[in-house]
N, C-alpha and C positions, 0 to 999 in steps of 0.2 A: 504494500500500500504506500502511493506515495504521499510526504508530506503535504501538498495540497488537499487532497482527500481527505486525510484524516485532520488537519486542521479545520476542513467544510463541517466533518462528520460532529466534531466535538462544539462545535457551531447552532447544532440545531437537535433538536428533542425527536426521542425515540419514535412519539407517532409520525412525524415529518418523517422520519426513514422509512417506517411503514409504509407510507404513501409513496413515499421513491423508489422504492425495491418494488413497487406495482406498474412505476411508470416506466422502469428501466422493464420489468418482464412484458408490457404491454398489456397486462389481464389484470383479475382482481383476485384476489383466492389466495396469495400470500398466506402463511398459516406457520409460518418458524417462529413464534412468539409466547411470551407468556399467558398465563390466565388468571384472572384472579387478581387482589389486589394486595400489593407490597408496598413496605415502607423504606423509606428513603431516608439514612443517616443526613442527609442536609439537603432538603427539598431544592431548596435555590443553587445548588451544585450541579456547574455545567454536566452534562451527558459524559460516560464514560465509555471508551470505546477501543477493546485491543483485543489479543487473540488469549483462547478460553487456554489457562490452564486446570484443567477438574483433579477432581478428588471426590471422594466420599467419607464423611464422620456419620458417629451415633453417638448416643451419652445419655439415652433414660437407663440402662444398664453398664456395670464396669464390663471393660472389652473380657476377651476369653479367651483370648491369647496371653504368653507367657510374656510380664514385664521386660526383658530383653527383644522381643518383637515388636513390642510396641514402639520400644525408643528408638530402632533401628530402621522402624516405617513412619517415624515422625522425622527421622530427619534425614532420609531419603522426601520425604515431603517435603521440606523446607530447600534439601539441594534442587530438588525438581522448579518448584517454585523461583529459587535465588537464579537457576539458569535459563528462564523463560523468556522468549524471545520479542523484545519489544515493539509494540505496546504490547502489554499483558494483562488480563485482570482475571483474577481467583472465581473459580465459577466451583461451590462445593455444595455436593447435597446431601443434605443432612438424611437417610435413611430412616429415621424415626416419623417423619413428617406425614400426615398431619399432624405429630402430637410431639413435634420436637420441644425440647424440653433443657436444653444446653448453647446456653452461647457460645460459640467457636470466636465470633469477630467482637473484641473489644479492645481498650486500650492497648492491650501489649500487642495481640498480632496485627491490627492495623497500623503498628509502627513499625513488625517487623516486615510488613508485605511492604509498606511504602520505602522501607530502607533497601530493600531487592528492588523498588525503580517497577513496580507494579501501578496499575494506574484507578485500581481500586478492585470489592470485592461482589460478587453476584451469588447470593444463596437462596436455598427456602427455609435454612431452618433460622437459630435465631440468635442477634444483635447484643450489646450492653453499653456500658460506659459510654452513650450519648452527652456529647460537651466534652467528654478526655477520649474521642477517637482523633488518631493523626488528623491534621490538617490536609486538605487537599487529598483525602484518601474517602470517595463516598463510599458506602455501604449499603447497596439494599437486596435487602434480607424479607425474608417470611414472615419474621415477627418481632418482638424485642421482649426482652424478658433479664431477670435479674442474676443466675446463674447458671455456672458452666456445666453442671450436670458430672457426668460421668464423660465427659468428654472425650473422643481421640479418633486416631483417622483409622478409614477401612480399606479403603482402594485409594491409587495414587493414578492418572493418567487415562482414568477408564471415561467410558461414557457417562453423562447423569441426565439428570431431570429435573429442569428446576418450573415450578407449576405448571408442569406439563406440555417445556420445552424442550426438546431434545440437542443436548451439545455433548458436541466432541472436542477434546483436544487438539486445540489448533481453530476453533470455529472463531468466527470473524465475531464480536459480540456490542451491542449499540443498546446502553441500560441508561436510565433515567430514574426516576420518581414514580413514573407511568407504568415499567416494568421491564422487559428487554426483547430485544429481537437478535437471530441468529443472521447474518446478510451473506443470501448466498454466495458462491464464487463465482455463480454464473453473471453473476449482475456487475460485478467487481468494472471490469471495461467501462460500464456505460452510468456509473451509479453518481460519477458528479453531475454529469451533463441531465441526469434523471432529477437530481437535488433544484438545479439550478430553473430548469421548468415547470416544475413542481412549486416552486417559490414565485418564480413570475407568472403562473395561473390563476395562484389565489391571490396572489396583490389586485388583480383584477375584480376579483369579488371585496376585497378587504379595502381596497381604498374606496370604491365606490359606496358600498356600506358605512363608511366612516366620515362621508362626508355630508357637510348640510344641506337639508333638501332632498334625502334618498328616499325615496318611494316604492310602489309597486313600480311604476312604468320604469325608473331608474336600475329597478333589481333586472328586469326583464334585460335591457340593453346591456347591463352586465354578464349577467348571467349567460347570452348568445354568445360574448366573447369570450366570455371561459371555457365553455363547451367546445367551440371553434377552434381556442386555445390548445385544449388539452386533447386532440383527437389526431 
C-alpha cells in the first residue's frame, strides 16, 4: 500500500470505505465487515488502518496447558506481534465471546503494542484502563469491563472472528468507532480513485442540502446529478 493511500484511508471513516470498496467493485453486497455494535477507546480517534496480525485468548477459565507453554506462547506472541509488518494492528479474538469476561487490552499492553510501532488494536472481547490506555493507540473492543480474568493467549497467526468478520493474517483492516471492515485485495488498484468519487458524489447531495433555500425541487436537481454522478 502506498503512502498516499493509506494516508487517504486514515482520512476518512470506516463506513466511507464501505461505500468505496462498493464503488471500486461496481455492485452492492460488500459483506467483509463487522456486526453489531462496538466501542471505541476514543471515539474522536482518527480510523485505524494496517494489516491484521490475529491471535486468539480466553480467560473465564485458567489455560490447561502446563505454565512453561504458556510463557513460551506468550512470547512467541509478543515476537510475532514486535515483527509485524507495517502498518499493523492486533486483531485478537477472545474465544469466550459472547460472554468474555477478561481484558487482554489495557494500560500495559496498549503501551506494549504501541512501542512494536502497531497502529492500534481490533477485538470482540474486552477493554480496561480507559484514560491510562497509550496515546494515539485506539482500541475497539467488544466490550469494556474491569478485569483480566484468567487471561492468556491460545492460537498465534491463525484465523479469527471478530463479530462475525472473518480475518486472516495479513488482511488489509479499516476500524473506527463504527466497527471494521476487511478491504479486499481485489479492490486495492482502484480503491483511491473509488475514495475520491465517492467523496465528490455526495458533496453533491451534501452541499446542496446545506445550503439556504433547499427544497423538494432543489433535492430533485441534486439528486439527478448524483445518480448521473455515481453511474
Amino acid at each position: 500500500m502506498d503512502k498516499a493511500l493509506l494516508t487517504l484511508l486514515c482520512r476518512i471513516d470506516t463506513p466511507s470505505v464501505c461505500n468505496a470498496i462498493e464503488v471500486a467493485q461496481g455492485k452492492r453486497g460488500f459483506n467483509q465487515f463487522t456486526r453489531g455494535t462496538m466501542h471505541a477507546s476514543d471515539p474522536k480517534a482518527p480510523a485505524i488502518v494496517g494489516y491484521a496480525r490475529t491471535a486468539k485468548i480466553a480467560a473465564s477459565k485458567p489455560p490447561s496447558d502446563a505454565p512453561d507453554v504458556i510463557k513460551t506462547r506468550r512470547m512467541a506472541y509478543y515476537q510475532y506481534m514486535a515483527e509485524a509488518p507495517k502498518p499493523a494492528i492486533a486483531v485478537i479474538e477472545d474465544v469466550d465471546f459472547p460472554n468474555a469476561i477478561g481484558a487482554y487490552w489495557g494500560e500495559v499492553n496498549t503501551a506494549i503494542h504501541k512501542g512494536f510501532g502497531l497502529s492500534g488494536a481490533l477485538t470482540n472481547g474486552v477493554m480496561r484502563d480507559l484514560g491510562d490506555l497509550a496515546e494515539d493507540f485506539p482500541v475497539i473492543a467488544g466490550s469494556i469491563g474491569p478485569s483480566h480474568g484468567f487471561v492468556h493467549i491460545r492460537e498465534i497467526a491463525t484465523p479469527v472472528s471478530i463479530f462475525s468478520m472473518e480475518v486472516k493474517d495479513g488482511d488489509l483492516i479499516h476500524a473506527d468507532q463504527h466497527g471494521a471492515v476487511v478491504i479486499p485485495e481485489s479492490v486495492m488498484p482502484n480503491l483511491e480513485k473509488a475514495v475520491v468519487k465517492l467523496m465528490e458524489t455526495e458533496k453533491l447531495i451534501l452541499e446542496a442540502a446545506r445550503t439556504d433555500g433547499f427544497d423538494f425541487e432543489a433535492f430533485k436537481k441534486a439528486w439527478a446529478e448524483f445518480e448521473a454522478a455515481r453511474t
